[in-house]
N, CA and C atoms of all chains as a GROMACS GRO file, in nm:
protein
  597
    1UNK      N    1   1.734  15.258  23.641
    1UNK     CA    2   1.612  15.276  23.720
    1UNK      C    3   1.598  15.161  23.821
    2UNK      N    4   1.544  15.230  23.902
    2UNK     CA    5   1.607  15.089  24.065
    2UNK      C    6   1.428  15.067  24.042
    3UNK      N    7   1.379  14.965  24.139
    3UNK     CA    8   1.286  14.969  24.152
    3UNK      C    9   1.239  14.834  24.297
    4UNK      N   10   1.133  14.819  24.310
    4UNK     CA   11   1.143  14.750  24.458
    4UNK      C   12   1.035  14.610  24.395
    5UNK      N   13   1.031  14.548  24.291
    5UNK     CA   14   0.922  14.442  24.253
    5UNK      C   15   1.022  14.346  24.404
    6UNK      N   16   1.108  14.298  24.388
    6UNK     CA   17   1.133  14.193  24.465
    6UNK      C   18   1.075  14.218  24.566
    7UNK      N   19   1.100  14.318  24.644
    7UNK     CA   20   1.068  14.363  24.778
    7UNK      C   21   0.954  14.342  24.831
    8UNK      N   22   0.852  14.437  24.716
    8UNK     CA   23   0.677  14.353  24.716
    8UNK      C   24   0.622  14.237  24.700
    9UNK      N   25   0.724  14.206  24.575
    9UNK     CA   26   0.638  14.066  24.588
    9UNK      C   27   0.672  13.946  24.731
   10UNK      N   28   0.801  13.991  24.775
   10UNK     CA   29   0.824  13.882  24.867
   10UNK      C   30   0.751  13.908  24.964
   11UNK      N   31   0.688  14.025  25.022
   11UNK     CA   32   0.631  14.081  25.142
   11UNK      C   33   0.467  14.021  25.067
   12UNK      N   34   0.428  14.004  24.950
   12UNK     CA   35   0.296  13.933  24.947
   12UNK      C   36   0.320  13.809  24.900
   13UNK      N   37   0.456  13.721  24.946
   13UNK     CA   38   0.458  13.585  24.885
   13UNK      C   39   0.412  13.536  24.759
   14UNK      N   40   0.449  13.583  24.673
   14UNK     CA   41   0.458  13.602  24.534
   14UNK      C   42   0.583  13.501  24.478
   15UNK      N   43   0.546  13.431  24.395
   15UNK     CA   44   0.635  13.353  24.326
   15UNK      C   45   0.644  13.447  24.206
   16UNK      N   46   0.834  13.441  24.148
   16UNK     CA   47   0.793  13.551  24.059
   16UNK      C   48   0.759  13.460  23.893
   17UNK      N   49   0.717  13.342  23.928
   17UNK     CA   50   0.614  13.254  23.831
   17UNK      C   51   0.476  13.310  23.821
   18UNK      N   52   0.414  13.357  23.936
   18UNK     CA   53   0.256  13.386  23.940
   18UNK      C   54   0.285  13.534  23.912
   19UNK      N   55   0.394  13.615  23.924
   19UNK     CA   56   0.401  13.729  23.950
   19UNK      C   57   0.369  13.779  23.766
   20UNK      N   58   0.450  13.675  23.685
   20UNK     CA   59   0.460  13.627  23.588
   20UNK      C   60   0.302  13.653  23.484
   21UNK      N   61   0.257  13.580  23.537
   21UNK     CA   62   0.139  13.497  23.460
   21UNK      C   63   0.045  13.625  23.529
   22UNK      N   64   0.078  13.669  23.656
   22UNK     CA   65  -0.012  13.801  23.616
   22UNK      C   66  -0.028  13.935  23.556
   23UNK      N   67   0.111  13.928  23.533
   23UNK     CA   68   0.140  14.049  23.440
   23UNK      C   69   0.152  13.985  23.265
   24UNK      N   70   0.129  13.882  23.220
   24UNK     CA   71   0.129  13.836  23.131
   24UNK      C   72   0.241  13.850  22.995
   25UNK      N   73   0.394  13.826  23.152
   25UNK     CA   74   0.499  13.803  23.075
   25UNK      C   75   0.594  13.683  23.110
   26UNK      N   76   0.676  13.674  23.085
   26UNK     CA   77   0.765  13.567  23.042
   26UNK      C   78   0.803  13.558  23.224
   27UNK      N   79   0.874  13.462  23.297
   27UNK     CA   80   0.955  13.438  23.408
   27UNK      C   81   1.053  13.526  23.425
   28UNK      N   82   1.145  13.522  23.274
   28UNK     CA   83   1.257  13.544  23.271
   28UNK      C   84   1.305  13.699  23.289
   29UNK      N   85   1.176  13.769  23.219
   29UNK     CA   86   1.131  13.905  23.233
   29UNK      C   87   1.105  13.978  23.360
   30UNK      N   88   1.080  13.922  23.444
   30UNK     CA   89   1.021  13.931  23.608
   30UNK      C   90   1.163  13.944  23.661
   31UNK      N   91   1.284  13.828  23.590
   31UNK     CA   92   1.372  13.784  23.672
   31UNK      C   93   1.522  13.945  23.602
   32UNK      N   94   1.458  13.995  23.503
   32UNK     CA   95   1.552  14.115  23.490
   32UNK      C   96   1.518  14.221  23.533
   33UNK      N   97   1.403  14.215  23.544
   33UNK     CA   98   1.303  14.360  23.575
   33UNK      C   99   1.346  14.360  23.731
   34UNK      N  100   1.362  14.239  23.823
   34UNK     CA  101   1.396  14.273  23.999
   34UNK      C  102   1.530  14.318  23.980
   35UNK      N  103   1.616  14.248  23.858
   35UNK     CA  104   1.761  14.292  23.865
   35UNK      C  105   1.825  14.453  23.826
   36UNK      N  106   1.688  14.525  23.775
   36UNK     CA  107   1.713  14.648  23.704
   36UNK      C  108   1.713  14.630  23.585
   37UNK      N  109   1.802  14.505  23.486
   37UNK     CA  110   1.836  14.513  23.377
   37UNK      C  111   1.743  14.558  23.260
   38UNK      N  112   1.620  14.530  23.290
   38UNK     CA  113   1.532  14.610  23.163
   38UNK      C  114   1.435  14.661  23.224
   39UNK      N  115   1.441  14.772  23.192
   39UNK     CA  116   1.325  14.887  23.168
   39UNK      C  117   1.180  14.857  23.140
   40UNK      N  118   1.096  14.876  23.161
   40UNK     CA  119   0.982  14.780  23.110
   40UNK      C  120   0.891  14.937  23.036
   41UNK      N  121   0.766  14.888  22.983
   41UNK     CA  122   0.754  15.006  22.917
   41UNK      C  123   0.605  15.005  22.987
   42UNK      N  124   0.556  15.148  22.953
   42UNK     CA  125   0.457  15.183  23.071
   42UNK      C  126   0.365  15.093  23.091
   43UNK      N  127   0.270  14.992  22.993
   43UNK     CA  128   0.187  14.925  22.993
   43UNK      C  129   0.233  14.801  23.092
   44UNK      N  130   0.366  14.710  23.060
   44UNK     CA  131   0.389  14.658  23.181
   44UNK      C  132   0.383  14.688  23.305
   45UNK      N  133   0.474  14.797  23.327
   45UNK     CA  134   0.502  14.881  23.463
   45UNK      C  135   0.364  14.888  23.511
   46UNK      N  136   0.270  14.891  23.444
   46UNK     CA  137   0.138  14.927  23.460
   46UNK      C  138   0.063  14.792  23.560
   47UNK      N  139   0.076  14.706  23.459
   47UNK     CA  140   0.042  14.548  23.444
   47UNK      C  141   0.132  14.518  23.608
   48UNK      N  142   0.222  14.497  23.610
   48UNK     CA  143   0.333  14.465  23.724
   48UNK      C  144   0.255  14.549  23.824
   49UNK      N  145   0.254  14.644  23.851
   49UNK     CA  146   0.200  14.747  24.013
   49UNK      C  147   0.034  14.688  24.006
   50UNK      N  148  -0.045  14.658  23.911
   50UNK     CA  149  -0.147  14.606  23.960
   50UNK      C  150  -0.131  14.501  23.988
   51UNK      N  151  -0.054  14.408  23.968
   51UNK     CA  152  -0.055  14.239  24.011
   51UNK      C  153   0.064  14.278  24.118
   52UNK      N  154   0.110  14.352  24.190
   52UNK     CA  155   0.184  14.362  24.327
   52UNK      C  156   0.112  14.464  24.380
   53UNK      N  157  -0.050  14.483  24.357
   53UNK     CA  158  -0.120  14.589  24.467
   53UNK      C  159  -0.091  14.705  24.510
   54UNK      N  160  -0.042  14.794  24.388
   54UNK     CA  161   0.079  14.872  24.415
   54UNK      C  162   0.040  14.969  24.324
   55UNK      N  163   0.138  15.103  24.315
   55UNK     CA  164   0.122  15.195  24.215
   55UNK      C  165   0.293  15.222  24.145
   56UNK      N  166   0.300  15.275  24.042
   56UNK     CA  167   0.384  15.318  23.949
   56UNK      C  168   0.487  15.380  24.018
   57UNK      N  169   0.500  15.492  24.011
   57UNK     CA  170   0.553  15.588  24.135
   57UNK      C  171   0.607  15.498  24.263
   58UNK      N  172   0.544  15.429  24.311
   58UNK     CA  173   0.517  15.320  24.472
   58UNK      C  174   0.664  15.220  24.404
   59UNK      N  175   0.647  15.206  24.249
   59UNK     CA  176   0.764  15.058  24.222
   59UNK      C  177   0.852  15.058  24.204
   60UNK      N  178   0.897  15.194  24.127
   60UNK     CA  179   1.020  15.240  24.052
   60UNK      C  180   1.057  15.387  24.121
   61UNK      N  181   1.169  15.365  24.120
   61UNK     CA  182   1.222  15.456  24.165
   61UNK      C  183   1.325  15.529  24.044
   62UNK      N  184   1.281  15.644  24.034
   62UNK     CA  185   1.317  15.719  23.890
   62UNK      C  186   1.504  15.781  23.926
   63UNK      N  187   1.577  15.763  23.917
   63UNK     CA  188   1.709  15.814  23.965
   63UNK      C  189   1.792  15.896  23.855
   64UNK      N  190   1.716  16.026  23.812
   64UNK     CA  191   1.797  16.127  23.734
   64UNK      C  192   1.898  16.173  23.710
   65UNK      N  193   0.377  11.087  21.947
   65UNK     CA  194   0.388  11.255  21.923
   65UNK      C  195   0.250  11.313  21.931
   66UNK      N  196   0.177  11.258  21.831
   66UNK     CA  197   0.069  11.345  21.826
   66UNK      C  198  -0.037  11.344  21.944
   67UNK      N  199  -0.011  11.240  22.053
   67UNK     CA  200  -0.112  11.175  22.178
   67UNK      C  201   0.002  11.276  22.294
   68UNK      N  202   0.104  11.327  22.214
   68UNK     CA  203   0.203  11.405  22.322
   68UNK      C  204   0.099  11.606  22.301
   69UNK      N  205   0.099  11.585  22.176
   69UNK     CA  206   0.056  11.705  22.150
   69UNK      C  207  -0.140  11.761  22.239
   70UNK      N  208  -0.185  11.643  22.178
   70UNK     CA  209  -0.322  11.648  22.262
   70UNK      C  210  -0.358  11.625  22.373
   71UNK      N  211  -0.270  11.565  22.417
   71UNK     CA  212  -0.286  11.518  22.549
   71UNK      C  213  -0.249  11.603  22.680
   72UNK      N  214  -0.152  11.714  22.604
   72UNK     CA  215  -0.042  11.838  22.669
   72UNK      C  216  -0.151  11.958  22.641
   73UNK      N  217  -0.306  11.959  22.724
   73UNK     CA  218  -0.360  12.092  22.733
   73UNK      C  219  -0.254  12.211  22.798
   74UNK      N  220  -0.214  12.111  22.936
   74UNK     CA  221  -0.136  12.256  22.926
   74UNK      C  222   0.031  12.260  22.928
   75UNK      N  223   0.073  12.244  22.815
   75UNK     CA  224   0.226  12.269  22.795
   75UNK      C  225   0.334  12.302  22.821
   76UNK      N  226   0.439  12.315  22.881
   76UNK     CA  227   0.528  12.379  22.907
   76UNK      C  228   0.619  12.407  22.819
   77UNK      N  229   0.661  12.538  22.842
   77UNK     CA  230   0.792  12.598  22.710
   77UNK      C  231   0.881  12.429  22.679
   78UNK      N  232   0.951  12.392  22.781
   78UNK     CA  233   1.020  12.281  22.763
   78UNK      C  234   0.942  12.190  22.654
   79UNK      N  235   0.811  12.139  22.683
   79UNK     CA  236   0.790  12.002  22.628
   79UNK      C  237   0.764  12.113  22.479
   80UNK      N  238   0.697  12.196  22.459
   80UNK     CA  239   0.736  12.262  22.354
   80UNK      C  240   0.880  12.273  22.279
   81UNK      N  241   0.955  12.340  22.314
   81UNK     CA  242   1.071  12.296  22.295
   81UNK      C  243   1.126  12.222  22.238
   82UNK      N  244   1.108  12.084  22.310
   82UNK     CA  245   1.119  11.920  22.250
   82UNK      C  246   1.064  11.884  22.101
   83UNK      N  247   0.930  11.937  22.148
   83UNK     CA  248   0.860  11.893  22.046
   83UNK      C  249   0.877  11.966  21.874
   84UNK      N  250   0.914  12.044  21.901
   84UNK     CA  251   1.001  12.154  21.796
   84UNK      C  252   1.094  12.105  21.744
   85UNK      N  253   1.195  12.074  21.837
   85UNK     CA  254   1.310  12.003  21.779
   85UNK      C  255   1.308  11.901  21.751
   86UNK      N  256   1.257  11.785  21.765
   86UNK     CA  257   1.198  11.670  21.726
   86UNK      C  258   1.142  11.695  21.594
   87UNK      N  259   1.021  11.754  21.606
   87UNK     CA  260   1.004  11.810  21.432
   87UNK      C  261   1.055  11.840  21.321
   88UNK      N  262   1.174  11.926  21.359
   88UNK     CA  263   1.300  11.971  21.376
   88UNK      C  264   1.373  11.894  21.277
   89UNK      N  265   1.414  11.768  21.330
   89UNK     CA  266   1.504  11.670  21.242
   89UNK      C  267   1.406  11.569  21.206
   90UNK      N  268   1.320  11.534  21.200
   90UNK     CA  269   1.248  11.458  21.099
   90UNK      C  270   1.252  11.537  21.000
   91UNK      N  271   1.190  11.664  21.030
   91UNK     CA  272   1.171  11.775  20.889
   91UNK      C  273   1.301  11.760  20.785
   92UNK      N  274   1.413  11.779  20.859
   92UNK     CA  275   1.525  11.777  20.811
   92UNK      C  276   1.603  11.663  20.715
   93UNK      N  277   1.553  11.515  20.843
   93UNK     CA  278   1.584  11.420  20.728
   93UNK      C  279   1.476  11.369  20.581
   94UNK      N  280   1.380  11.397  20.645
   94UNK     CA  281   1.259  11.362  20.549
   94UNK      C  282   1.277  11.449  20.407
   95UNK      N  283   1.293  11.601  20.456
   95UNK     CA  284   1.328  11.691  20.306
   95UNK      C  285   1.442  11.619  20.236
   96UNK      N  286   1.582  11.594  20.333
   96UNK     CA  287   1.671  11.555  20.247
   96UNK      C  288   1.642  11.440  20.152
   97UNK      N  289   1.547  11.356  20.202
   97UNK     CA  290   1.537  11.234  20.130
   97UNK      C  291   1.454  11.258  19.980
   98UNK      N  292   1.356  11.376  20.037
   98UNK     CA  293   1.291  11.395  19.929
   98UNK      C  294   1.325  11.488  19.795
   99UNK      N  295   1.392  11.575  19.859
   99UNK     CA  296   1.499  11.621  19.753
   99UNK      C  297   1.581  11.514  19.663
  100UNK      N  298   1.676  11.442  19.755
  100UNK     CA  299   1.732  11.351  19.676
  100UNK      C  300   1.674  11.286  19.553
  101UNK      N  301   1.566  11.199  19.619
  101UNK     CA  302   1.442  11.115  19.521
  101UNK      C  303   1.373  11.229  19.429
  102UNK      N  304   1.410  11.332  19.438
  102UNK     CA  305   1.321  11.466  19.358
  102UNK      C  306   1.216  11.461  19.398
  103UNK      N  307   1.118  11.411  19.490
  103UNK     CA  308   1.016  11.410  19.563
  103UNK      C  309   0.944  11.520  19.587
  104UNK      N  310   0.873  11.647  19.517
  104UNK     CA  311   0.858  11.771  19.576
  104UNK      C  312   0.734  11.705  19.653
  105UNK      N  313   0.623  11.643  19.566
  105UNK     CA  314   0.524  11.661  19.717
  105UNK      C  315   0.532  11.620  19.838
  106UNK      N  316   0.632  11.485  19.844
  106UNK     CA  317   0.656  11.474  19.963
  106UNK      C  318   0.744  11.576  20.026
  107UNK      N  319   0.786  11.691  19.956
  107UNK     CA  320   0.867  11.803  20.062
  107UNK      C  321   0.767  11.894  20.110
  108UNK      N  322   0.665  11.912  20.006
  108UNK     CA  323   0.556  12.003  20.050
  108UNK      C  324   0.474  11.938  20.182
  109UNK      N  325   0.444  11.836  20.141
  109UNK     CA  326   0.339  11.789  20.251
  109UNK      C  327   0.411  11.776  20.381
  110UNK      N  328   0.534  11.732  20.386
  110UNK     CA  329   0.624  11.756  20.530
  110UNK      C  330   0.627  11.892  20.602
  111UNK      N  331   0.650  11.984  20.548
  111UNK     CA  332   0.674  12.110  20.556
  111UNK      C  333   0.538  12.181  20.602
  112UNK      N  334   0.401  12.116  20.502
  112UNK     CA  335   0.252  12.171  20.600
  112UNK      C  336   0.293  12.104  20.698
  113UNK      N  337   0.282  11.948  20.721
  113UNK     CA  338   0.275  11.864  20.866
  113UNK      C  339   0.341  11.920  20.975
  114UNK      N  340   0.470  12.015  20.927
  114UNK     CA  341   0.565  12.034  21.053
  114UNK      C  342   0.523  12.144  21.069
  115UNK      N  343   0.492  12.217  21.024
  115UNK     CA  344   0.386  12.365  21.052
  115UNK      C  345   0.269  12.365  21.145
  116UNK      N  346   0.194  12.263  21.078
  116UNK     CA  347   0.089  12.228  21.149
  116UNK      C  348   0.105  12.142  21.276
  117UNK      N  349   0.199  12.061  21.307
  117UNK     CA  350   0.187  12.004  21.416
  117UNK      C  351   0.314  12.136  21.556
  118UNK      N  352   0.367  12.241  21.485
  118UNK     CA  353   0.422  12.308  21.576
  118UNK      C  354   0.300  12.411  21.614
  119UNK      N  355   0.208  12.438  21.486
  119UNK     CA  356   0.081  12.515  21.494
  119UNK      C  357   0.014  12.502  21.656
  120UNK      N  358  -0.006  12.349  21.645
  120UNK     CA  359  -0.138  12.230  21.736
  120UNK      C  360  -0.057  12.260  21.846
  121UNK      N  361   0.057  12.217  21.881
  121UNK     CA  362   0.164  12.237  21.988
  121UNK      C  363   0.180  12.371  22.068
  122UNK      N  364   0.211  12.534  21.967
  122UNK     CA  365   0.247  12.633  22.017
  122UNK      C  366   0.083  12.686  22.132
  123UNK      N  367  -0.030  12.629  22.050
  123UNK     CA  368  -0.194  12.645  22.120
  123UNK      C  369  -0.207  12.602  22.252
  124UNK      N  370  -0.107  12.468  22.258
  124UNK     CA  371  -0.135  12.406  22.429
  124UNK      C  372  -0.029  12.485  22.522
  125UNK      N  373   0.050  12.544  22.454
  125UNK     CA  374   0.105  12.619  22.582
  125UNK      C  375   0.070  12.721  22.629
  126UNK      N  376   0.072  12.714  22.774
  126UNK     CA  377  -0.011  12.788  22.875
  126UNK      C  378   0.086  12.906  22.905
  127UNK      N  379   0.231  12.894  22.927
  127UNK     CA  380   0.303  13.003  22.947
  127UNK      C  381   0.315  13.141  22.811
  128UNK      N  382   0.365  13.204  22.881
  128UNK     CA  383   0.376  13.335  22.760
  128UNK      C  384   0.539  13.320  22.687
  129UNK      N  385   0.501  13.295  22.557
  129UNK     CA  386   0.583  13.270  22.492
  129UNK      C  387   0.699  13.420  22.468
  130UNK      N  388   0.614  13.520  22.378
  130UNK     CA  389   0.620  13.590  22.344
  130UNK      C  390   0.551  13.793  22.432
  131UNK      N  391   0.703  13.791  22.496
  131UNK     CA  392   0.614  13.951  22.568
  131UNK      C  393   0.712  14.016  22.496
  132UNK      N  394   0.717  14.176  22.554
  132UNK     CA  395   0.774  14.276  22.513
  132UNK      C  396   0.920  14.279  22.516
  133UNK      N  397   0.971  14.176  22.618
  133UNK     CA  398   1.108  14.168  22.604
  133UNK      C  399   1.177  14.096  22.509
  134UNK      N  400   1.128  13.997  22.458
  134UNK     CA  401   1.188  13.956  22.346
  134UNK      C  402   1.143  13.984  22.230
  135UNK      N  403   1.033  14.059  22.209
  135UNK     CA  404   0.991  14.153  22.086
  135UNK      C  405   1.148  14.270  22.097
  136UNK      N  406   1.158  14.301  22.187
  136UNK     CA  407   1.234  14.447  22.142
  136UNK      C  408   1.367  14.360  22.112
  137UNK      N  409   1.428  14.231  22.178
  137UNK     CA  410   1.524  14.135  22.163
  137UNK      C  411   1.528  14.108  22.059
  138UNK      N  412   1.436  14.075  21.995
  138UNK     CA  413   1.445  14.017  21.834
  138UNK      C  414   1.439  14.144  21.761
  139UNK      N  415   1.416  14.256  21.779
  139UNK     CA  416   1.416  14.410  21.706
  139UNK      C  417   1.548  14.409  21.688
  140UNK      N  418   1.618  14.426  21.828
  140UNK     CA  419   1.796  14.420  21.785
  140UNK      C  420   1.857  14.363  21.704
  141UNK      N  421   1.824  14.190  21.756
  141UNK     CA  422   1.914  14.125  21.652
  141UNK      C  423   1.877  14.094  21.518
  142UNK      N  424   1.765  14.166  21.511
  142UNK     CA  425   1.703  14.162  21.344
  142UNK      C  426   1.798  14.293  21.314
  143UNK      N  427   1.818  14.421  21.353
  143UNK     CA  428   1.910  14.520  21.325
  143UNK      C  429   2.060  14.468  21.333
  144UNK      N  430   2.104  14.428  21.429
  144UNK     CA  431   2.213  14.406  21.422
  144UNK      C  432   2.314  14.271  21.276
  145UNK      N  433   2.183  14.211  21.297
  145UNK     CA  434   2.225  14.091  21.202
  145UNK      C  435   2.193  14.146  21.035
  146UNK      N  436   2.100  14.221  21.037
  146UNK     CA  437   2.054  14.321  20.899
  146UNK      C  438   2.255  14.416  20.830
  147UNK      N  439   2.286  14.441  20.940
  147UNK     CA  440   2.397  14.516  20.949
  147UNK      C  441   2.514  14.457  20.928
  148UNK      N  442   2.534  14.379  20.976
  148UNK     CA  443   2.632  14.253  20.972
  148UNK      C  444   2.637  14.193  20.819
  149UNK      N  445   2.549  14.163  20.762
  149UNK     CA  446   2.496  14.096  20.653
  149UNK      C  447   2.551  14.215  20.525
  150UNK      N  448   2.492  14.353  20.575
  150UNK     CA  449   2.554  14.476  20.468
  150UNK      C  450   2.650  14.458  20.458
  151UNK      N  451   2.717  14.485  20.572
  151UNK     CA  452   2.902  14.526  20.606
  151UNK      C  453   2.943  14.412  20.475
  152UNK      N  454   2.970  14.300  20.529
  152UNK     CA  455   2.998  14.172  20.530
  152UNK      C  456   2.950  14.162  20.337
  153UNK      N  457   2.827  14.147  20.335
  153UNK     CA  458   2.837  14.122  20.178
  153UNK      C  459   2.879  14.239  20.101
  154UNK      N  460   2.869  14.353  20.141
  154UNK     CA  461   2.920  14.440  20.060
  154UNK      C  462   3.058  14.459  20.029
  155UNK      N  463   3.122  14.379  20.148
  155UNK     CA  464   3.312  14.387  20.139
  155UNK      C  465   3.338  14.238  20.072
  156UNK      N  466   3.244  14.139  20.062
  156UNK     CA  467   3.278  14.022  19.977
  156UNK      C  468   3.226  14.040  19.792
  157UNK      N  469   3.103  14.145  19.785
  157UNK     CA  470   3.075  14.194  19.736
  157UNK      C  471   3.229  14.247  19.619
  158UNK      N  472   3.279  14.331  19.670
  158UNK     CA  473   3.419  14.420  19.620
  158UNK      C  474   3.502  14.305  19.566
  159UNK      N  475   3.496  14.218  19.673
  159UNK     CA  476   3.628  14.124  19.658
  159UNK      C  477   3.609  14.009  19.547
  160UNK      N  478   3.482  13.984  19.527
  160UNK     CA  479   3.436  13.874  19.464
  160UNK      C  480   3.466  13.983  19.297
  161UNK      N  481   3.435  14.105  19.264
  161UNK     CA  482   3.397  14.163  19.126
  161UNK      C  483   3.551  14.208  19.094
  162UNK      N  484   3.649  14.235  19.228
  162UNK     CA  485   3.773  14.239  19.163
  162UNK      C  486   3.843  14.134  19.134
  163UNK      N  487   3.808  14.015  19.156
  163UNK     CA  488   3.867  13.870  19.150
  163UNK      C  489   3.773  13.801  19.000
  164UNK      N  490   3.710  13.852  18.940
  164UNK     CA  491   3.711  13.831  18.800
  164UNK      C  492   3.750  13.793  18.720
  165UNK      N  493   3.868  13.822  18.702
  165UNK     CA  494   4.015  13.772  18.632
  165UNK      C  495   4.019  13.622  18.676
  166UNK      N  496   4.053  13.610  18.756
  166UNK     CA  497   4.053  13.476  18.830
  166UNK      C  498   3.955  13.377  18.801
  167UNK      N  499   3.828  13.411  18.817
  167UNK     CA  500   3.722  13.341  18.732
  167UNK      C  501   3.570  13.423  18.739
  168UNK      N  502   3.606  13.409  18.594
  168UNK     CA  503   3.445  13.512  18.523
  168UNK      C  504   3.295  13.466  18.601
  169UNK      N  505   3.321  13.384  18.728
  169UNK     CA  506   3.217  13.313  18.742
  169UNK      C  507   3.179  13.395  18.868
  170UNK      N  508   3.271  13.472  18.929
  170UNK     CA  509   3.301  13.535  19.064
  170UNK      C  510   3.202  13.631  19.040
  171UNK      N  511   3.190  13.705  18.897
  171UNK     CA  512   3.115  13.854  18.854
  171UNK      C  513   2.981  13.794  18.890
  172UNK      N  514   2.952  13.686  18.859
  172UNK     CA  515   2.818  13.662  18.879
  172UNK      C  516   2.750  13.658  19.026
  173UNK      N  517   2.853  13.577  19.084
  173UNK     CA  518   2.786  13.582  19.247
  173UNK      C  519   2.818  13.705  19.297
  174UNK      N  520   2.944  13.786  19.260
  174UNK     CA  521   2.916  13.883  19.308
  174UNK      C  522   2.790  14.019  19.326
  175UNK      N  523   2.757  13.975  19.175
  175UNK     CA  524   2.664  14.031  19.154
  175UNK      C  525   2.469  14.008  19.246
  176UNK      N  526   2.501  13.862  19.215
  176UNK     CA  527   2.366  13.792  19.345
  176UNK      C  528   2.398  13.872  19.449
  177UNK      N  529   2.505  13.881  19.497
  177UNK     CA  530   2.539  13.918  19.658
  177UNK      C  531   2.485  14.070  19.635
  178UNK      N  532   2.533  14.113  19.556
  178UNK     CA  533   2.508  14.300  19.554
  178UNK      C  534   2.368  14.297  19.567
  179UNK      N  535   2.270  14.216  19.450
  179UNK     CA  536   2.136  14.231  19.447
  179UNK      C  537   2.113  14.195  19.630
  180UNK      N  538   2.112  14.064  19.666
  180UNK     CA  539   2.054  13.996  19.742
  180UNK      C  540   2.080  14.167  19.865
  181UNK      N  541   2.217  14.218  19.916
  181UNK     CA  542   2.240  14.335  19.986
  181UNK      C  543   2.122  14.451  19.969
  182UNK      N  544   2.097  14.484  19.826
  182UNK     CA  545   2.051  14.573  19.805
  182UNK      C  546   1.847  14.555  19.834
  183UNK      N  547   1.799  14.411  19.844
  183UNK     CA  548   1.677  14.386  19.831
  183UNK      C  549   1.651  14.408  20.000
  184UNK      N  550   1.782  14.344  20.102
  184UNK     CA  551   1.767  14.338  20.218
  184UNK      C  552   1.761  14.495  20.282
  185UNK      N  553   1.846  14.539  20.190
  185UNK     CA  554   1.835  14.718  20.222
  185UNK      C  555   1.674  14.747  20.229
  186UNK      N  556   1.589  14.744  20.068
  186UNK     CA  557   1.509  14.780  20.059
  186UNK      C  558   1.360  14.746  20.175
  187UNK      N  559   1.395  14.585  20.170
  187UNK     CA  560   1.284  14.555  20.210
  187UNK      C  561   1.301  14.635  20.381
  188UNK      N  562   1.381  14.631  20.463
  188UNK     CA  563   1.421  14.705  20.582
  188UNK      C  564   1.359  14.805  20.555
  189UNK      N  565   1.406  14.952  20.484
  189UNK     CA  566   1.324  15.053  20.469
  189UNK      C  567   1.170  15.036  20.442
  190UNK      N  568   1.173  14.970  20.396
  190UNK     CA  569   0.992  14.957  20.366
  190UNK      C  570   0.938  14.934  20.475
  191UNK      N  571   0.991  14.803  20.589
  191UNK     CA  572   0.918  14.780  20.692
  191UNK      C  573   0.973  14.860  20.790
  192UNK      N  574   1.055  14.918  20.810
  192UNK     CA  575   1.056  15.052  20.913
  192UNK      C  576   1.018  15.174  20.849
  193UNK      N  577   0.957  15.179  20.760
  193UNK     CA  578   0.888  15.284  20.670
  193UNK      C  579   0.725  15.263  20.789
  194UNK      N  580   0.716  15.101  20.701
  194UNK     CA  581   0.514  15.078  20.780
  194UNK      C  582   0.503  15.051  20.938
  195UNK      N  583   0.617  15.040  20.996
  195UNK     CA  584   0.611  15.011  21.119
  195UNK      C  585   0.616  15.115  21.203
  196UNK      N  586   0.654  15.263  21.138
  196UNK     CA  587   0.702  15.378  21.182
  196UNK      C  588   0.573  15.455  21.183
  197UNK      N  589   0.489  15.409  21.059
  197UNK     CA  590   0.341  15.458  21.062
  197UNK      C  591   0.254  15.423  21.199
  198UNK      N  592   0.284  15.324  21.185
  198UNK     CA  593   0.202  15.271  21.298
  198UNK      C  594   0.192  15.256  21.449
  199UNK      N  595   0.320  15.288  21.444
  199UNK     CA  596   0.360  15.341  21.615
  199UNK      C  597   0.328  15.507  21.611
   0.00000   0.00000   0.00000
C-alpha cells in the first residue's frame, strides 16, 4: 500500500517528530509508514490524516 | 540518579534508556552479592528499588514509548520465540530421555523440559484463548 504521508507532511512543514507526537506514535513508526513498510491499522490511519489535514482515501493509496 | 530521575520532567527514550541500564547492572551486581551472602531481603528490596525507580523514570518520559507497532512486534516475537522454544525443547526433550543409560539424571531434566514445553503450550492457549475474546 503506497501512500503520500511524506508528501503532505513536507508541503505543511511537518517534522516527522511532531508528525509523531500528533498521531501519538513512536518516530520510528512515521519513519516506516512514509517507507510503505507497515500498514498501519485504521485508528492510526485515522489519527495520521487528521494530524496531516487530510482524509483516509486523500493518504493511501489502495493498489489491488 | 535519583536528582537525574526528578529533575528529567521531560525525558527522552535515550536518558531512559541509560537509566535502565544503569539499574540494570547495579541490580545485577547487588543480587549477585546477595545471593552469595544468602541475603534474600536484600534481593527483595533491590528488586522493589529497581522497579520502582524504572517505575518514577518510565512517568517522565514525554515520548511514546509503546504504539501499535511494536505491540504487533512483540506479538511476533512472542510467537516466534514461543515456537522456537517447542521445536527446540521438544527435540532436546527426545534426546535427553534416550540418553538415560548414560546418566539416570538426564530422565529427570528431560522430564522438567517436557513439563516446562508443555506449561508454555498451555499457558499460550489460554492467553490466545482470552485475548481472542476480547478482540
Amino acid at each position: 500500500m503506497k501512500n503520500k504521508i511524506k508528501e503532505i507532511r513536507q508541503k505543511l512543514c511537518i517534522t516527522q517528530e511532531e508528525l509523531a507526537e500528533k498521531a501519538g506514535v513512536r518516530r520510528e513508526t512515521i519513519v516506516f509508514l512514509e517507507q510503505g513498510k507497515y500498514n498501519p491499522s485504521l485508528n492510526l490511519a485515522h489519527s495520521v490524516a487528521i494530524a496531516l489535514k487530510t482524509t483516509i482515501d486523500k493518504l493511501f493509496i489502495f493498489d489491488v | 540518579m535519583i536528582n537525574i530521575i526528578y529533575q528529567h520532567k521531560n525525558m527522552t527514550q535515550k536518558t531512559f534508556g541509560y537509566i535502565r541500564m544503569v539499574t540494570a547492572f547495579f541490580l545485577a551486581a547487588i543480587m549477585a552479592q546477595a545471593i552469595i551472602f544468602n541475603n534474600y531481603v536484600l534481593a527483595i528490596v533491590v528488586v522493589v528499588g529497581a522497579i520502582a525507580v524504572i517505575l518514577a523514570s518510565k512517568r517522565n518520559v514525554k515520548e511514546v514509548m509503546v504504539d501499535e507497532r511494536i505491540i504487533a512486534i512483540g506479538g511476533k516475537a512472542a510467537r516466534m520465540s514461543m515456537s522456537i522454544f517447542t521445536v527446540v525443547g521438544a527435540g532436546i526433550t527426545f534426546v535427553l530421555m534416550f540418553s538415560r543409560d548414560i546418566n539416570p539424571s538426564f530422565e529427570l531434566a528431560g522430564s522438567v523440559l517436557a513439563y516446562a514445553v508443555c506449561a508454555l503450550l498451555i499457558l499460550y492457549s489460554v492467553a490466545f484463548k482470552y485475548y481472542e475474546k476480547q478482540n
